[in-house]
TIZABA-927231 format. One line per 8 residues: number of its first residue (from 1); their letters; for each residue x negated, z, y negated of N, C-alpha, C. Coordinates in Angstrom, 1 decimal, padded with zeros to 4 digits. Layout:
NUM	a	X:Z:Y:X:Z:Y:X:Z:Y ~ ... .
//
This chain:
1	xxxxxxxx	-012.7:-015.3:-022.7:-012.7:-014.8:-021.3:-014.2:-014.5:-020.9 ~ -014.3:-013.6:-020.5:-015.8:-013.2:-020.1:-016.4:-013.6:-018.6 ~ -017.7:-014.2:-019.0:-018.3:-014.8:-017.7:-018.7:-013.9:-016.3 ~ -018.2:-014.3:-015.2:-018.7:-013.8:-014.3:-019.7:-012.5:-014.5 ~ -019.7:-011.3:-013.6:-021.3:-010.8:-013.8:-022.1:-011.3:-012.3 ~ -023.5:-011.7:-012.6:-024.1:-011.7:-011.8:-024.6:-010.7:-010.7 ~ -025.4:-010.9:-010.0:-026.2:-009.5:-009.2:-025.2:-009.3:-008.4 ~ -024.0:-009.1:-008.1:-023.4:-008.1:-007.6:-023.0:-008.7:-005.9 .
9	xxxxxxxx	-022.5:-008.4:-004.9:-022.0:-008.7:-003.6:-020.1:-008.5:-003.9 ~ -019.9:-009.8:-004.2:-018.3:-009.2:-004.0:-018.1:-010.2:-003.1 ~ -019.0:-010.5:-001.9:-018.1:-011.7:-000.9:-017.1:-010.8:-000.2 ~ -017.1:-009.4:000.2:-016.0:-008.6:001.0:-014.2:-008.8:000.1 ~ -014.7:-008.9:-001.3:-013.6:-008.6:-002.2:-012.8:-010.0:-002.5 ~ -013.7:-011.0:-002.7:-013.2:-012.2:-002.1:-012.3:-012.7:-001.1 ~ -012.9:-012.2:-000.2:-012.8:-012.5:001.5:-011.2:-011.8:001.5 ~ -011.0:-010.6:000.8:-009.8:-009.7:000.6:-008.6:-010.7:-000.5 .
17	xxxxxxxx	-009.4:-010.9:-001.7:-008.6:-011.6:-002.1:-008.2:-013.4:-001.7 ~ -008.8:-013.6:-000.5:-008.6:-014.8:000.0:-007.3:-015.0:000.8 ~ -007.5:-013.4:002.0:-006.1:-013.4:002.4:-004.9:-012.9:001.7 ~ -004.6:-012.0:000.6:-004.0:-011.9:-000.6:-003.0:-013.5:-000.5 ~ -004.2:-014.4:-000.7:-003.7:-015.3:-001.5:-002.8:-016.0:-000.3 ~ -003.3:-015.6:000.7:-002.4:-016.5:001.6:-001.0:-016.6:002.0 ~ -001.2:-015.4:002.0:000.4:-014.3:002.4:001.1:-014.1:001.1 ~ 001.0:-014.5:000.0:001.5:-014.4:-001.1:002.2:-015.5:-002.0 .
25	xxxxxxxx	001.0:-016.6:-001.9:001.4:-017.8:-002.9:002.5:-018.5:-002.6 ~ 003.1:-019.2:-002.8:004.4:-019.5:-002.6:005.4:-019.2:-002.1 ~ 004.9:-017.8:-001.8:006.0:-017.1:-000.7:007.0:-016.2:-001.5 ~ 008.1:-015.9:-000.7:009.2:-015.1:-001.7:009.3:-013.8:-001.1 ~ 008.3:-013.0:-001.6:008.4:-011.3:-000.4:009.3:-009.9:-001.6 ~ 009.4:-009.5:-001.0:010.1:-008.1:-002.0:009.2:-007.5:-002.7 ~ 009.2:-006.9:-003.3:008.4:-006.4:-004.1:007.7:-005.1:-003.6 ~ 008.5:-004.4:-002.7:007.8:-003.1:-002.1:007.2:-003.6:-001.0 .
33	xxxxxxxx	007.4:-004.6:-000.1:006.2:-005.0:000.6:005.2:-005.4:000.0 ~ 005.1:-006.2:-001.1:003.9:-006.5:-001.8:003.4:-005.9:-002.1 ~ 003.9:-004.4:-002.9:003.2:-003.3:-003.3:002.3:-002.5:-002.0 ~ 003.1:-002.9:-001.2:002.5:-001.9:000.0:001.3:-002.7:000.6 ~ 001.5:-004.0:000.6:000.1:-004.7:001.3:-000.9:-004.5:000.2 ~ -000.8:-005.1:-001.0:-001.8:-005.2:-001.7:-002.2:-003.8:-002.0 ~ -002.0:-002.4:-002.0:-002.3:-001.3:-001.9:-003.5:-001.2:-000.7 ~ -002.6:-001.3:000.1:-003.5:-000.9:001.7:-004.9:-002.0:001.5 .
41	xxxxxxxx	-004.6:-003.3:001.3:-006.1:-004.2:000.8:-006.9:-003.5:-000.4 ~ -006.2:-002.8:-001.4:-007.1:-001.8:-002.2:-007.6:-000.9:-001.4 ~ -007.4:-000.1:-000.7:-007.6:001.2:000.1:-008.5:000.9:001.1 ~ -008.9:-000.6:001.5:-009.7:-001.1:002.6:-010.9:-001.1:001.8 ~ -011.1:-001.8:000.6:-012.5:-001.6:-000.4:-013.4:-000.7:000.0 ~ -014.4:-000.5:000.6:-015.4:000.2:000.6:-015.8:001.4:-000.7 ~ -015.8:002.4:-001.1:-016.0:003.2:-001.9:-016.9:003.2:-002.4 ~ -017.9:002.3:-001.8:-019.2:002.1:-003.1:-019.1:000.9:-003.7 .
49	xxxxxxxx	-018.2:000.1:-002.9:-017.7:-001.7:-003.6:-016.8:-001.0:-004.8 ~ -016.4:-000.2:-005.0:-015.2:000.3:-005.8:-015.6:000.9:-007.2 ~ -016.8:001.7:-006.7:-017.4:002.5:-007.8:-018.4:001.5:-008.5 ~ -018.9:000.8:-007.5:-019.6:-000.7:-008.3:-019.2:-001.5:-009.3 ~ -017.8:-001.9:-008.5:-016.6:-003.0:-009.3:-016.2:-001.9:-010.5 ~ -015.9:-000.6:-010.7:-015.6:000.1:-011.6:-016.5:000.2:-012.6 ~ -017.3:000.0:-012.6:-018.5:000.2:-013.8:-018.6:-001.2:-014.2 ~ -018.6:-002.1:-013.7:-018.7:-003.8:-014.1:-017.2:-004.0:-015.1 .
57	xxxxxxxx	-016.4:-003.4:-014.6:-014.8:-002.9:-015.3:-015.4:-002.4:-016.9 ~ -015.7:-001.3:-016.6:-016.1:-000.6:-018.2:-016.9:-001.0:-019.0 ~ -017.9:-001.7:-018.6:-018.8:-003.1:-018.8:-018.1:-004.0:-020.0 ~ -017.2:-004.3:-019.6:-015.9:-005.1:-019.9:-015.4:-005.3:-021.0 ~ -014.5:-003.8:-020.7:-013.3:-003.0:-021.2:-014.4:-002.7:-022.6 ~ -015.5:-002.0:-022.7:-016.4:-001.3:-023.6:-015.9:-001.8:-025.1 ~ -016.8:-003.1:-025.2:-016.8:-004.1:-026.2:-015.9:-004.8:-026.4 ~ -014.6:-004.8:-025.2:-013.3:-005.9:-026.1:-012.7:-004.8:-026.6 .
65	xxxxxxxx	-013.0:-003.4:-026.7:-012.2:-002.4:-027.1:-012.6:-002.3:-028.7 ~ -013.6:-002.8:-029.2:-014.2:-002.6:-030.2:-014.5:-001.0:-030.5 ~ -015.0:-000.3:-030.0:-015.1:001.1:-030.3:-016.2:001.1:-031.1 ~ -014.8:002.4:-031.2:-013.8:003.2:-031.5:-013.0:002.1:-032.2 ~ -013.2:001.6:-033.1:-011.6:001.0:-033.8:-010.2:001.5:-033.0 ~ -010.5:001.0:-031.6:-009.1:001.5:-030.9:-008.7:002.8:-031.4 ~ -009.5:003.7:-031.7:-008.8:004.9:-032.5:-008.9:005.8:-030.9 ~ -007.4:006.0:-030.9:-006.6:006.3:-030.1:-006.5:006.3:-028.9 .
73	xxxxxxxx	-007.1:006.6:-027.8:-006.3:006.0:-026.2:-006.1:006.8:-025.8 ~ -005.2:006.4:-025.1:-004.2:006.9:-023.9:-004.8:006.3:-022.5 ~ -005.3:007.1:-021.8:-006.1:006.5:-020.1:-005.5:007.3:-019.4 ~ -005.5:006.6:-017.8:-004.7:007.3:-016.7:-006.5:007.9:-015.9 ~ -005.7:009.2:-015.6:-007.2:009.2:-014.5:-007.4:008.9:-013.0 ~ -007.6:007.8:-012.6:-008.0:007.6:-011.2:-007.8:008.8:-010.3 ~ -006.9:007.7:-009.3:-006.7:008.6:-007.5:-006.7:007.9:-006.8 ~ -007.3:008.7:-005.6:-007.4:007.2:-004.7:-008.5:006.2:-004.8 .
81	xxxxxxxx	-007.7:005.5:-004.5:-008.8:003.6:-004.6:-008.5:003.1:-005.9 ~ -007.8:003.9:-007.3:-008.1:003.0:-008.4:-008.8:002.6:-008.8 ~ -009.2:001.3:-010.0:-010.6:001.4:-010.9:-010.7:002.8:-011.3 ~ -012.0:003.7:-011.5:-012.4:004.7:-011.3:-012.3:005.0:-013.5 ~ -012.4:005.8:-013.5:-012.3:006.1:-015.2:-012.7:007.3:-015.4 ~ -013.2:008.3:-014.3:-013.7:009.8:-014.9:-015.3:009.5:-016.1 ~ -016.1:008.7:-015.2:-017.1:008.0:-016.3:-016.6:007.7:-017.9 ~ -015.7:006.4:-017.1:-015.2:005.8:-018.8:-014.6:006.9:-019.9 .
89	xxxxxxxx	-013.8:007.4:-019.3:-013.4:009.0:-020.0:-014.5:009.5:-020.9 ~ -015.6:009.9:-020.5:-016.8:010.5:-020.8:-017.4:009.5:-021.8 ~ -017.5:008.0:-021.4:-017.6:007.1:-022.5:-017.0:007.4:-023.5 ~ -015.9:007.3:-023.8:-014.9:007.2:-024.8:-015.3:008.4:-025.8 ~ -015.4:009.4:-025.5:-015.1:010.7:-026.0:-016.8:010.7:-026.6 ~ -017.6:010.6:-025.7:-019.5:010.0:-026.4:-019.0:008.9:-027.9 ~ -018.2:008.1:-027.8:-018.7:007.4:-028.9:-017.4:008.0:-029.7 ~ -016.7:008.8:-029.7:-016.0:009.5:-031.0:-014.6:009.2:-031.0 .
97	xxxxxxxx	-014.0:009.1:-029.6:-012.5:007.7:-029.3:-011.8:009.3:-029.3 ~ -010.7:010.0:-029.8:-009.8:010.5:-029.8:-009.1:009.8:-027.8 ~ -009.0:010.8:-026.7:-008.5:010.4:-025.6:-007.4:011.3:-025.2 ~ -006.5:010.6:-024.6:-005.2:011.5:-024.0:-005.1:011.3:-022.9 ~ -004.6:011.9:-021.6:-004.7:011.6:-020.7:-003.0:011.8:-019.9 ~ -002.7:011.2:-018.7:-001.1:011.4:-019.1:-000.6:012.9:-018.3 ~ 000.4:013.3:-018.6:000.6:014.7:-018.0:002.3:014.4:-017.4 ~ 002.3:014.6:-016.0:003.8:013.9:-015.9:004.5:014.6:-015.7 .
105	xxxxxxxx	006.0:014.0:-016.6:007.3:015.1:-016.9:007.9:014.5:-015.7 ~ 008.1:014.8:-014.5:008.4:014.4:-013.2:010.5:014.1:-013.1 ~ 011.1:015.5:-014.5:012.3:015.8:-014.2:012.4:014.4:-015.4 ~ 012.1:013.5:-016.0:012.4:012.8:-017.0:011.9:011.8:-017.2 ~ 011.0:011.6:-015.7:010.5:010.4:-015.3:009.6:009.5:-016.6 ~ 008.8:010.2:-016.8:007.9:009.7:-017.8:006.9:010.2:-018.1 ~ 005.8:010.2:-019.4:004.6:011.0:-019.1:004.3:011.4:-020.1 ~ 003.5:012.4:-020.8:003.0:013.2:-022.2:001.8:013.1:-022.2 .
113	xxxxxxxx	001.6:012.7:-023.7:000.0:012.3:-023.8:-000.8:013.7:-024.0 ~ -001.7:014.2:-023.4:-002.4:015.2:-023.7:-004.0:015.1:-023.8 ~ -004.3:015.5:-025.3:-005.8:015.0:-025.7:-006.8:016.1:-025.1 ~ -007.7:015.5:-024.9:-008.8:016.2:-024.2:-010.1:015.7:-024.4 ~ -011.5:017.1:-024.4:-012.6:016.3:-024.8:-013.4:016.9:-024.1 ~ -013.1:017.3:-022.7:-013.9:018.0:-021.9:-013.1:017.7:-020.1 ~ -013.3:016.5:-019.7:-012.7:016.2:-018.6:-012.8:016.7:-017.3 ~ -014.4:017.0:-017.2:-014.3:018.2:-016.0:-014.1:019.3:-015.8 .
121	xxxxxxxx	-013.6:019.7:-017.0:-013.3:021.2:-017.3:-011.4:020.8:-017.5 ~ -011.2:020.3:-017.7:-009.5:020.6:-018.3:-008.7:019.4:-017.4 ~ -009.1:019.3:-016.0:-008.4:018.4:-015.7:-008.6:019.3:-014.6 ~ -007.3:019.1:-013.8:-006.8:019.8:-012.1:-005.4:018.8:-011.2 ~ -006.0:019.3:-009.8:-004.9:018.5:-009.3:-003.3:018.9:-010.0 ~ -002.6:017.5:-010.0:-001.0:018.0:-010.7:-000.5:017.0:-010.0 ~ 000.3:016.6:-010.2:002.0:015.6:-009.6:001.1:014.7:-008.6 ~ 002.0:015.0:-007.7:001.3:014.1:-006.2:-000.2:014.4:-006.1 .
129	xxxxxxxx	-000.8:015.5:-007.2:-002.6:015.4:-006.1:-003.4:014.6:-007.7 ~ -002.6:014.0:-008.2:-003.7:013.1:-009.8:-003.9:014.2:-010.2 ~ -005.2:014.0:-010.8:-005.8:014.7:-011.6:-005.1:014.9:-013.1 ~ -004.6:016.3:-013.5:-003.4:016.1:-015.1:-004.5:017.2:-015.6 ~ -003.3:017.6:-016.8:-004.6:018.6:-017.4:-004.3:020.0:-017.3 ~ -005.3:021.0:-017.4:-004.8:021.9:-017.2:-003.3:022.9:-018.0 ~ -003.2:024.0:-018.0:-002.0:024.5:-018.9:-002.8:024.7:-020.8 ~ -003.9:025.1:-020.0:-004.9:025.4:-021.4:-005.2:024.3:-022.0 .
137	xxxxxxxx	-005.3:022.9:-021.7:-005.7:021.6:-022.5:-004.0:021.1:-022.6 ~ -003.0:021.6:-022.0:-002.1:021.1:-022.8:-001.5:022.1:-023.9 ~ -001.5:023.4:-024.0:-001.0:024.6:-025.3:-002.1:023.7:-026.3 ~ -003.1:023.5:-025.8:-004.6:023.2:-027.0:-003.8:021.9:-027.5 ~ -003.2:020.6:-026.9:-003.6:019.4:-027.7:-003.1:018.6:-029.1 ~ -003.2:017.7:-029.1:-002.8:017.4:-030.3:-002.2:015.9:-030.2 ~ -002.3:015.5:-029.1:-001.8:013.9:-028.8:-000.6:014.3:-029.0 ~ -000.5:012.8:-029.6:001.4:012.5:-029.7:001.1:010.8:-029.6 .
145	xxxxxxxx	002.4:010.5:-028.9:002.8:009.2:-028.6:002.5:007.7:-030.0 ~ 002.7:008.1:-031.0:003.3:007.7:-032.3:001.7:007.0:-032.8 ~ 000.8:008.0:-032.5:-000.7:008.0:-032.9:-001.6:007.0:-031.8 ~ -001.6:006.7:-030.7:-001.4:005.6:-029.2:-001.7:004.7:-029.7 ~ -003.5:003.9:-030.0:-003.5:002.8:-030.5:-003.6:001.7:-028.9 ~ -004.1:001.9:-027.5:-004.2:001.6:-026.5:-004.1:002.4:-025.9 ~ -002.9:002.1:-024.4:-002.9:002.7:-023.4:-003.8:001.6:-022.3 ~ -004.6:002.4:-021.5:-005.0:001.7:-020.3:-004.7:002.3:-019.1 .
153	xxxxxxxx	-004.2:001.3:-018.4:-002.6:001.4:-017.4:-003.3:001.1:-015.8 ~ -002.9:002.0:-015.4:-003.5:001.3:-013.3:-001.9:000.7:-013.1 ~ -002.3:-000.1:-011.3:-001.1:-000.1:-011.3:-001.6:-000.5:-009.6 ~ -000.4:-001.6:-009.2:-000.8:-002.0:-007.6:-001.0:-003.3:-007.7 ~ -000.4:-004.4:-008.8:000.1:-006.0:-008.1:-000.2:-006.4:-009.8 ~ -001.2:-007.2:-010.0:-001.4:-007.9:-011.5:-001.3:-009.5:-011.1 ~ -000.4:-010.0:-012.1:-001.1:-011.7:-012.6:-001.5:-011.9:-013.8 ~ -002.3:-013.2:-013.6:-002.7:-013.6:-015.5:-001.9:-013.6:-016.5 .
161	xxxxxxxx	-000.6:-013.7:-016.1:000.7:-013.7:-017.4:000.8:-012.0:-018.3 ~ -000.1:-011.7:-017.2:000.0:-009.7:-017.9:001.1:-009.2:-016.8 ~ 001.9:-009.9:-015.7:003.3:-008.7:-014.8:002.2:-007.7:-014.2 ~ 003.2:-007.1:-013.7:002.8:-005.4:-013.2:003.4:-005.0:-012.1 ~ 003.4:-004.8:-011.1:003.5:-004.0:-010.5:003.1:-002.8:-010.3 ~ 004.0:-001.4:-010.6:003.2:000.2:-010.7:002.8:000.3:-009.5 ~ 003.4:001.7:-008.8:003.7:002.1:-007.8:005.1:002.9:-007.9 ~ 006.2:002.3:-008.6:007.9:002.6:-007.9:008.9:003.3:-008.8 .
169	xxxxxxxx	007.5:004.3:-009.8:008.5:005.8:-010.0:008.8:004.9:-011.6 ~ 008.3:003.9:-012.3:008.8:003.8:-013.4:008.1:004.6:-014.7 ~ 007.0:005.2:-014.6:006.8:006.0:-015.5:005.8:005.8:-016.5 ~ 005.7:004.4:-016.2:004.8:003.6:-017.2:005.5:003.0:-017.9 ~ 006.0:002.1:-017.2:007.5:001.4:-018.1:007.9:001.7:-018.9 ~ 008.6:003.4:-019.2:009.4:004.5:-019.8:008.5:004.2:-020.6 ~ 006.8:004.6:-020.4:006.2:005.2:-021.7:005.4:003.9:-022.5 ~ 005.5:002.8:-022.0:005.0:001.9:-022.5:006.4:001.0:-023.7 .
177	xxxxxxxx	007.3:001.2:-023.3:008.9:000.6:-023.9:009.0:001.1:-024.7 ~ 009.2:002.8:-024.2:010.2:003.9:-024.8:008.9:004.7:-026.2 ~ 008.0:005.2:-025.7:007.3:006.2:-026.2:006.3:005.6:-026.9 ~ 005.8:004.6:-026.4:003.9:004.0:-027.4:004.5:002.4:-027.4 ~ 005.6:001.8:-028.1:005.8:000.4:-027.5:004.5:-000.4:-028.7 ~ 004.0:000.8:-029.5:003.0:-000.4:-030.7:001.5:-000.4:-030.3 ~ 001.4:000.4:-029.2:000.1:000.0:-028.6:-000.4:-000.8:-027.6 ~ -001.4:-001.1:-027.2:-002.5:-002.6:-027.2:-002.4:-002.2:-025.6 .
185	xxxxxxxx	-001.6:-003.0:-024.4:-001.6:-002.3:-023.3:-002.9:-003.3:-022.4 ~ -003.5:-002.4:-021.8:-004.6:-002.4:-021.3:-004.9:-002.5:-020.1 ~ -004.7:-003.1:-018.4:-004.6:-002.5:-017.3:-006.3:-003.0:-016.6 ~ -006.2:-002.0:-015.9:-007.9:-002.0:-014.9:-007.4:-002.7:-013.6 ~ -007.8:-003.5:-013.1:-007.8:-003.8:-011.8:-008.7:-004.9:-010.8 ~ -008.6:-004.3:-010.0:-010.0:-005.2:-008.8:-009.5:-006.7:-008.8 ~ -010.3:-007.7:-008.9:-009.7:-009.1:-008.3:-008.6:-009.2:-007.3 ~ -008.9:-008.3:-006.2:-008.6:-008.4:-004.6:-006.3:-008.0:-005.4 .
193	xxxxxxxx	-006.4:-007.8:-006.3:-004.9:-006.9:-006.9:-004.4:-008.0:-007.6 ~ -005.1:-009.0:-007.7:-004.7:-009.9:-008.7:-003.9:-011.0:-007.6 ~ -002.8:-011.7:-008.0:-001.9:-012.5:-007.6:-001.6:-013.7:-008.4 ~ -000.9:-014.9:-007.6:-000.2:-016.0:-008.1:000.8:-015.3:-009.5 ~ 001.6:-014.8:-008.9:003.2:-014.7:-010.2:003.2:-013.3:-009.5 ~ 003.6:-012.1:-010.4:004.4:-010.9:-009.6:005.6:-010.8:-010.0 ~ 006.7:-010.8:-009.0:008.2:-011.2:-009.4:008.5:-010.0:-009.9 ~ 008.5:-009.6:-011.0:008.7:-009.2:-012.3:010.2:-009.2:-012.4 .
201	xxxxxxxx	010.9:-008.0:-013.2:012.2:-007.5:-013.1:012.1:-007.1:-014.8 ~ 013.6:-007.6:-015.3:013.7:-007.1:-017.2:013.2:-006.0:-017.3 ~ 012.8:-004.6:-016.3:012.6:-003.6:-017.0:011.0:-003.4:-017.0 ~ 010.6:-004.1:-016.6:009.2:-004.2:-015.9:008.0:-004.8:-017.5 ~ 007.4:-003.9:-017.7:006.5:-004.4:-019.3:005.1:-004.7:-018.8 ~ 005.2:-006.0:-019.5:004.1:-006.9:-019.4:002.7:-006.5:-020.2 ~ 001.6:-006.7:-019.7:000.3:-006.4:-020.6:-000.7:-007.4:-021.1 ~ -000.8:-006.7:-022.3:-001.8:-007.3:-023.0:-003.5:-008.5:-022.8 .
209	xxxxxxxx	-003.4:-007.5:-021.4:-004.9:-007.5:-021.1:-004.9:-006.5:-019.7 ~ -005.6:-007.4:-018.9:-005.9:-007.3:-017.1:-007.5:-007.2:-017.5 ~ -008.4:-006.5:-016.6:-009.5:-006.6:-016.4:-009.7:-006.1:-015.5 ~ -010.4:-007.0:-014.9:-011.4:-007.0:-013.2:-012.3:-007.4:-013.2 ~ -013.2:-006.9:-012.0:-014.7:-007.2:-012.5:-015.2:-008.5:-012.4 ~ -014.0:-009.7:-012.5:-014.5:-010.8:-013.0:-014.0:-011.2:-013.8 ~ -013.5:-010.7:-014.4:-013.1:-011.3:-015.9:-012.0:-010.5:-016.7 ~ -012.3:-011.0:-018.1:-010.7:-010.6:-018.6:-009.6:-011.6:-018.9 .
217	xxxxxxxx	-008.2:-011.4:-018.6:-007.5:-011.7:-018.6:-006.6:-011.7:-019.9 ~ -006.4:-012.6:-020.8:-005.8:-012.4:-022.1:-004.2:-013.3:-022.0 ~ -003.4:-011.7:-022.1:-002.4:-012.1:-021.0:-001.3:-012.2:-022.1 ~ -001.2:-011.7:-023.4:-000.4:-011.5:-024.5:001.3:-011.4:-024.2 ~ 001.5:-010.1:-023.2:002.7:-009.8:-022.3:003.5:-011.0:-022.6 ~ 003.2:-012.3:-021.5:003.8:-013.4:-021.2:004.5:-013.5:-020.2 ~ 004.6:-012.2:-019.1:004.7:-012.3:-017.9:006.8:-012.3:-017.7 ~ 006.9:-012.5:-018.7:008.9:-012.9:-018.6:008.8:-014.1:-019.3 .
225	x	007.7:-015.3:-019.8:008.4:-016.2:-020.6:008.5:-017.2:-019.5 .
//
């Protein structure tokens, strides 16, 4: 588990995940309220606490990745208030990482991996406003599911067991079960997202590994034992 980083001001992020904790721990709430509070406490983050905490993330992520060894990944591209990944993208692809990015099949409720090695060029708004790839980076790619040594996964609601909360539509689930189940699942997320237990449902797939910019989380999808 990796130590703290120093230097940084996260007393706001604290302060956020203080009340988190309050309104959560022992309490028995639904799942779409949870999703919706802990969201909106994401969304309250300051935008430079975010792009801060994002890079202390990749910091992280870098070296437990062993890169390249991971070969393969599969990364979501930030919208919104996610951990941010247009940078780490650019990482990956600098040190020689084969990257896919997801392209969503909206009528099949799932997602296609499409490789890319030029991110601000071949990426445009697509489903809901995320950034997908263009028509020309998907005729060009060559990603397939089969080849997926890690996906790294956003979502709204993490615990240390590796549970998940997305955001509703299922389309990670699909592609983490159904499509890549032999890859190393990876999620980014702020402290302030982190929880006691997330009441977790059989269809709902648990991760490997949580990282926030205080730590990693070696979660070895435990989050149903």
């Amino acid at each position: 588990m990796a130590e703290p980083t120093a230097g940084m001001d996260y007393s706001f992020c604290w302060g956020i995940l203080s009340i988190a904790s309050l309104l959560y721990k022992g309490f028995n709430v639904d799942r779409l309220s949870l999703r919706k509070n802990i969201l909106q406490t994401r969304d309250r983050i300051p935008a430079a606490h975010r792009k801060q905490m994002s890079t202390t993330i990749h910091n992280l992520l870098l070296p437990h990745l062993s890169i390249c060894k991971a070969g393969h990944i599969f990364i979501y591209v930030h919208f919104r208030s996610e951990v941010q990944t247009m940078d780490l993208i650019k990482q990956l692809l600098q040190k020689g990482c084969t990257v896919s990015v997801p392209l969503t099949l909206a009528k099949q409720s799932t997602l296609l991996p499409i490789s890319i090695d030029n991110p601000e060029e071949q990426l445009i708004p697509g489903y809901y406003g995320i950034p997908e790839p263009t028509p020309a980076a998907v005729a060009a790619s060559t990603g397939r599911c089969a080849d997926i040594d890690t996906v790294i996964v956003p979502g709204s609601v993490f615990d240390a067991r590796g549970g998940r909360l997305g955001y509703g539509g299922g389309f990670y689930d699909r592609f983490l079960s159904r499509d890549a189940p032999q890859a190393k699942r990876v999620a980014l997320a702020y402290e302030a997202q982190m929880i006691a237990s997330v009441p977790v449902e059989p269809h709902d797939q648990c991760m490997d590994h949580v990282i926030t910019e205080k730590q990693i989380y070696n979660c070895q999808r435990s989050c149903h034992a």
